[in-house]
C-alpha positions in Angstrom: -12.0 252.3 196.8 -12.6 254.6 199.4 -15.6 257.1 199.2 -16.1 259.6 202.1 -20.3 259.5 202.9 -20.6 261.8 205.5 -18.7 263.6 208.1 -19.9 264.3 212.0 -19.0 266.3 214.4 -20.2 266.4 217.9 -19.7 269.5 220.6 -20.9 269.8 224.3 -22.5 273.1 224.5 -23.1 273.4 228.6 -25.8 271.5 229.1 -26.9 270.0 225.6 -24.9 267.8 222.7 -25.0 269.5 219.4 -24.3 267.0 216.4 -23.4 268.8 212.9 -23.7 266.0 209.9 -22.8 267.1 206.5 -23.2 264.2 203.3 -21.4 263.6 200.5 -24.8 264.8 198.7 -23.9 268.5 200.3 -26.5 268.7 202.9 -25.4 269.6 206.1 -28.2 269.4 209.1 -28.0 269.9 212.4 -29.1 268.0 216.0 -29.5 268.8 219.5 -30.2 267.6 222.4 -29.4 267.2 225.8 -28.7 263.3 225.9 -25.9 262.4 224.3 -28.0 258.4 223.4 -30.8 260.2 221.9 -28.8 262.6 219.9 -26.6 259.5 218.4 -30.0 257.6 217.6 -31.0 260.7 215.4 -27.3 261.1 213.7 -27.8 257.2 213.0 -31.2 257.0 212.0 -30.6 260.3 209.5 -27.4 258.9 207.8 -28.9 255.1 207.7 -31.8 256.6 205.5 -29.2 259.0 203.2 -27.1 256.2 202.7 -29.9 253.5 201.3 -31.5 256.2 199.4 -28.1 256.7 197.2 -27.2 252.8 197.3 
């Protein structure tokens, strides 16, 4: 069975990424930055330690 864990969505706001992440959980955070690399490692590294917390 399917389960949705999170959902992301990434916009280019002139000269920085902003990445909104909300969890199944509810809680909805929100990165910027102006590499798109970094911001991704901090989208990962956030939903990595949300998903082994509820495993």
């Amino acid at each position: 069975m399917e389960e949705t864990l999170c959902s992301i969505e990434i916009v280019k706001d002139n000269s920085s990424y902003l990445a909104k992440v909300q969890t199944s959980l509810g809680r909805y955070v929100e990165y910027e930055n102006q590499l798109l690399e970094t911001l991704l490692q901090q989208v990962y590294e956030d939903i990595q330690e949300e998903i082994e917390n509820t495993l």
